[in-house]
C-alpha positions in Angstrom: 1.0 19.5 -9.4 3.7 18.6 -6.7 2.8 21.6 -5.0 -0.8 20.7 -4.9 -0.5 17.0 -3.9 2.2 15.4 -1.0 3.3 11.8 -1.7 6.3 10.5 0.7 8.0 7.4 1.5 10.2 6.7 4.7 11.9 3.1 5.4 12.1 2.8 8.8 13.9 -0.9 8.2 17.5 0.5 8.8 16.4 3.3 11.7 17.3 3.1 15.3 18.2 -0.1 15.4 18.3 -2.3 18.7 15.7 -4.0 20.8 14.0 -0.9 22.7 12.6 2.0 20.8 12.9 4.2 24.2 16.8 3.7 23.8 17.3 3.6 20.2 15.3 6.9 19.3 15.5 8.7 22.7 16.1 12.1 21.2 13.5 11.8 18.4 10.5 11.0 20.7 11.3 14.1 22.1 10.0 15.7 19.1 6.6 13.7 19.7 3.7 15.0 21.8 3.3 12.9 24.7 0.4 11.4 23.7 2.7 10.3 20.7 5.1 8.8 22.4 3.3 6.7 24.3 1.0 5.3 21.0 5.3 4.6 20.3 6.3 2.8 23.4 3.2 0.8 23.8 4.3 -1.4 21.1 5.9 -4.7 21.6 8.0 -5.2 19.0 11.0 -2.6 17.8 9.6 -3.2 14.0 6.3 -2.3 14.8 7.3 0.7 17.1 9.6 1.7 14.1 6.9 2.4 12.1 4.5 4.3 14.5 7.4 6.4 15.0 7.9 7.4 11.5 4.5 7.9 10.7 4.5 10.3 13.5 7.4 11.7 12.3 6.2 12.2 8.8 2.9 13.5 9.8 4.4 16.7 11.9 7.0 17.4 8.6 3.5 17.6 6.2 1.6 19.6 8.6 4.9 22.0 9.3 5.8 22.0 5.8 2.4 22.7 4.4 1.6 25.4 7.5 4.6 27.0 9.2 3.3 26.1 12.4 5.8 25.5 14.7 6.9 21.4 15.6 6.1 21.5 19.1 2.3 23.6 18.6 1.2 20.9 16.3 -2.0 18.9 17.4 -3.7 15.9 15.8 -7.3 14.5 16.1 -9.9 13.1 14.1 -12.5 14.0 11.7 -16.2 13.1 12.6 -15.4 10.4 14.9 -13.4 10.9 17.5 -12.6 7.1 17.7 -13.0 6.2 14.1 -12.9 9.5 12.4 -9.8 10.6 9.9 -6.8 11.5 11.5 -6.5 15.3 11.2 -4.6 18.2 11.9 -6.5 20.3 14.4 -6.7 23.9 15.8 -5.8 24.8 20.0 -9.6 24.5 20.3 -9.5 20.9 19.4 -11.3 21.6 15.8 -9.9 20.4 12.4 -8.2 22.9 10.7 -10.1 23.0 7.2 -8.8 22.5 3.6 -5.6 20.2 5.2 -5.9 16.5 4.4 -3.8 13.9 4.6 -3.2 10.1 4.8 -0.7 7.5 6.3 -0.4 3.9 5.7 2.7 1.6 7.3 3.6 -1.8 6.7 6.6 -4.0 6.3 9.0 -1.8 7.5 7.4 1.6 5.3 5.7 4.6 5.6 3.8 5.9 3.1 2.1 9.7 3.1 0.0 11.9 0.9 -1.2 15.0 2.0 -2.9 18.3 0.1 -3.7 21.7 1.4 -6.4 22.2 -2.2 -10.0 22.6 -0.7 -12.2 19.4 -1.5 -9.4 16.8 -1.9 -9.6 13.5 -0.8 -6.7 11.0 -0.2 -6.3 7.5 0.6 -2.6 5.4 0.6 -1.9 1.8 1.5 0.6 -0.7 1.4 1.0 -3.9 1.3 3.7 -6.8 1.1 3.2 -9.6 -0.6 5.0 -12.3 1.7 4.8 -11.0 5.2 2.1 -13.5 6.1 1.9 -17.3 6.6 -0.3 -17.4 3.8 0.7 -21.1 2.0 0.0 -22.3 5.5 -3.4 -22.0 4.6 -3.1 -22.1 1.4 -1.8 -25.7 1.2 -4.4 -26.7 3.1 -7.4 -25.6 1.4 -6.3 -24.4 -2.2 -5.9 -20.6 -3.0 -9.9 -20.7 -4.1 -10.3 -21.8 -0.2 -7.7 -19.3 0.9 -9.6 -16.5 -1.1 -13.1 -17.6 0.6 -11.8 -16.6 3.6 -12.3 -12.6 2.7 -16.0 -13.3 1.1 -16.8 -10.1 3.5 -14.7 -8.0 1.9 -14.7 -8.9 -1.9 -17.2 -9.5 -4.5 -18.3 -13.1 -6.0 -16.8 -11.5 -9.2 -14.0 -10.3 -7.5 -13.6 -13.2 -6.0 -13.8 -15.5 -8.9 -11.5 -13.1 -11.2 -8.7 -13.2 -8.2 -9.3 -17.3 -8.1 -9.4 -18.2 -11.6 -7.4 -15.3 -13.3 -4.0 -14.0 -13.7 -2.1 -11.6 -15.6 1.0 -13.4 -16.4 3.3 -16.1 -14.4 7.0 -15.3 -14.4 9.2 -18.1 -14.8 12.3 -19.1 -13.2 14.4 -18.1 -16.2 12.8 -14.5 -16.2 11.0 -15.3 -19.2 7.1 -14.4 -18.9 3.7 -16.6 -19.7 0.9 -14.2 -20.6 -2.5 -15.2 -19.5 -3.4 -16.1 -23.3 -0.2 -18.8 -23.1 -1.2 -19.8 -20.1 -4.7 -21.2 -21.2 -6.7 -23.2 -18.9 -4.2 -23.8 -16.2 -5.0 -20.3 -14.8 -8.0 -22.3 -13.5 -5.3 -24.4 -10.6 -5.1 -23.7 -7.7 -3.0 -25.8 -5.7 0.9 -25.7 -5.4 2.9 -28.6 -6.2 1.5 -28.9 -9.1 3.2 -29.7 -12.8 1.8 -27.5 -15.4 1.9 -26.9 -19.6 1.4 -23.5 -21.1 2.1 -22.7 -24.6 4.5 -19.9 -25.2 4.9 -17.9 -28.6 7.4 -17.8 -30.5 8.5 -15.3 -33.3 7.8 -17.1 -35.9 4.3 -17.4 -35.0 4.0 -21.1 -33.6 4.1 -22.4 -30.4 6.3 -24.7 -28.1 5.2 -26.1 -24.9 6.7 -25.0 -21.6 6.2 -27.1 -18.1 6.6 -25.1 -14.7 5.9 -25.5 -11.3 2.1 -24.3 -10.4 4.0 -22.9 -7.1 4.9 -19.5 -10.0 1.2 -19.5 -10.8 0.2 -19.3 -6.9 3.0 -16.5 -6.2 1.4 -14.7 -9.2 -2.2 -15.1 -7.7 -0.8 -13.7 -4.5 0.8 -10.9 -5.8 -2.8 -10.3 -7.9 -4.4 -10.9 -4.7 -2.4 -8.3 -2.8 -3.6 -5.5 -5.3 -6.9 -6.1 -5.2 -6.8 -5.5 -1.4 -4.1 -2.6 -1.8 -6.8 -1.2 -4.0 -10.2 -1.7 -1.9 -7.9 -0.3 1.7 -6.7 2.9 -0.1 -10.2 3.5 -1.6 -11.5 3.2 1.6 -9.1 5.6 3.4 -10.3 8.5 1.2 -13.6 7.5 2.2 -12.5 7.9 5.8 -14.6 4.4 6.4 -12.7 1.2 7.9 -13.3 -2.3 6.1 -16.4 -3.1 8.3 -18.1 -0.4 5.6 -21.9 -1.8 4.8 -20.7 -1.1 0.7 -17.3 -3.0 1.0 -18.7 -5.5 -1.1 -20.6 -3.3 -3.9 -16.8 -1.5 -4.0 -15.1 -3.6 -7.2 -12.2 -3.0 -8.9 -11.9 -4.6 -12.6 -9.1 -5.3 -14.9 -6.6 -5.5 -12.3 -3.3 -5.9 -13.0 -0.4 -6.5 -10.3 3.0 -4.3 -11.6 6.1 -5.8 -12.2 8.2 -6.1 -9.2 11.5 -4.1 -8.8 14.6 -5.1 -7.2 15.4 -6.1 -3.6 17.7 -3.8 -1.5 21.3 -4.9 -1.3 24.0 -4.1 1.3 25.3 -1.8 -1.6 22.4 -0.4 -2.8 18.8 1.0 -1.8 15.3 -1.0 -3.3 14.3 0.0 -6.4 10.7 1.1 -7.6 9.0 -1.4 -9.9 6.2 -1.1 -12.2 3.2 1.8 -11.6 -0.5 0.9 -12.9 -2.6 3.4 -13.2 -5.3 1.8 -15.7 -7.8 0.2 -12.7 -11.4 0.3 -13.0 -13.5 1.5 -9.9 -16.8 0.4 -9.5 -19.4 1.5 -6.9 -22.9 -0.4 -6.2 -22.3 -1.4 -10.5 -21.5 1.8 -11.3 -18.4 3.0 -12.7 -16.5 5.7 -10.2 -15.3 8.5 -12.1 -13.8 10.9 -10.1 -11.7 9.1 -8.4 -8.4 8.3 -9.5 -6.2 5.4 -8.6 -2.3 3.9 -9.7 -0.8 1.3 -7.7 3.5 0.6 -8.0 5.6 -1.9 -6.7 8.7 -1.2 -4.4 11.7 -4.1 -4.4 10.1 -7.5 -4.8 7.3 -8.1 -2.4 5.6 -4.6 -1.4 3.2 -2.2 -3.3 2.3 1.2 -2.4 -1.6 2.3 -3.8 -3.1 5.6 -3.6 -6.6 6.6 -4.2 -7.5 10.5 -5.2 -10.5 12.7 -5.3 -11.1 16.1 -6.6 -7.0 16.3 -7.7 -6.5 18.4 -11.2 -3.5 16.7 -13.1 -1.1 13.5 -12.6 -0.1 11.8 -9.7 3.3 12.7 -9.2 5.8 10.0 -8.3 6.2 9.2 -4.6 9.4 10.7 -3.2 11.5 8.7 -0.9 12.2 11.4 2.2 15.7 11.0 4.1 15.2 11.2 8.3 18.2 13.1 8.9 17.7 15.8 6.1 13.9 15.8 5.6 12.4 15.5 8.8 15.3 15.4 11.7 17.1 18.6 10.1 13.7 20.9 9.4 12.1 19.7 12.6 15.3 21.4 14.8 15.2 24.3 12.1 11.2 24.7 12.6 
């Protein structure tokens, strides 16, 4: 199966660092087209540039690992539209090269890409963070229900009302977890600030009441949130569509579940991988989707990584976390 399916990770969080992409990665944009390097440069902020960067990076290494073309002969376009279209690899006369597919997604410092070279495949990645956005600004204002109205375009009413009103479990301060059946009917709040009761379990079989802050509950709804869109963008890349797609709507994804988050980088140690779902239910215009496959998995505390398959015999494998020096600087001078 890994030979058959592509599934990398790059931080770009700790890479070139400094103000000014042009002087903190001058030799590496050398190994960019020019067209490349400019898409680089044009951004304003070093974070952002970062991460156009390594997706460039990571999308020669596929297509020379996956082709033995050489680095420098490499040339990208896009499918169908040449605005809109897939990003593809493409031939000297400017035409895709068939049977090679693959997709990036970059967010909060990471790259994510899957890539196949199995006729018929279809791939779509995403990634999210969780708290990259000033979302309690609006959320404080208007409730989460009012915060979640805001993206009536791109969600369901069910949707909708299962990201309002539901959640899978709230996490307490002490680590200890409330399951949605001890939470009861304070799943229905939706404002922070708030003093709640749930009713945990105990092992003897009765009950105790527990009071928390309905600030957990909203960071849970969040996170819950934040799948649901990981989900519906990922889907959507495989599609090749963008999220102004007339069916964005009809597209529903049912019992979501948000993973359990790892652990956050330290100065001693790299982020750990949290929890992987793989149990989502795709819907399409009230039909269940069945050939196409999705898992979701959480990465430190605050980001998720999704990716959506189609036509792909066997497991996902586990995404592998590539090195820039080893995996792509090192076979890029080699190649």
């Amino acid at each position: 199966m890994d030979q058959e399916l592509t599934y990398w990770l790059l931080d770009t969080r700790s890479l070139w660092p400094g103000s000014r992409i042009e002087q903190a990665a001058a030799d590496v944009l050398n190994l960019l087209s020019p067209e490349e390097q400019e898409g680089v440069r044009r951004k304003h902020f070093i974070q952002d540039a970062r991460l156009s960067l390594g997706s460039a990076l990571l999308k020669r290494a596929f297509i020379a690992k996956v082709t033995g073309a050489p680095w420098h002969k490499i040339r990208f376009g896009r499918a169908g539209d040449p605005v809109h279209g897939k990003p593809c690899y493409v031939a000297e006369d400017g035409k895709p090269v068939p049977n090679i597919t693959f997709n990036v997604s970059h967010q909060a410092g990471l790259v994510a890409l899957v890539g196949s070279t199995v006729p018929g495949v279809e791939l779509g990645v995403d990634i999210v963070c969780v708290n990259e956005r000033n979302d309690f600004r609006v959320i404080d204002k208007d409730g989460f229900d009012g915060w979640v109205d805001i993206y009536d375009e791109i969600f369901s009413a069910e949707e909708s009302w299962d990201m309002k009103y539901n959640v899978d479990s709230v996490q307490l301060l002490d680590g200890s977890i409330l399951t949605s059946s001890e939470l009861g009917r304070s799943d229905r709040c939706c404002r922070r600030d708030q003093t709640l009761t749930a009713h945990r379990t105990l092992e003897n079989g009765r009950t105790e009441p527990v009071t928390f802050s309905s600030d957990l509950l909203i960071d849970a709804k969040l996170r819950r949130f934040y799948t649901f869109w990981c989900y519906k963008e990922a889907y959507i890349k495989l599609t090749g569509e963008a999220l102004m797609a007339s069916w964005l709507k009809q597209l529903e994804f049912k019992h979501v579940r948000a993973p359990m988050p790892g652990t956050v980088a330290r100065c001693s140690t790299h982020g750990s991988w949290g929890e992987k779902v793989d149990d989502v239910e795709v819907w399409l215009h009230g039909k269940r989707v069945q050939d196409v496959r999705m898992e979701i998995q959480a990465f430190e505390e605050d980001r998720m990584v999704s990716i959506a398959v189609k036509n792909v015999v066997g497991s996902i494998p586990s995404i592998r976390r590539v090195d820039l020096h080893e995996d792509i600087l090192a076979f890029a001078s080699a190649n």
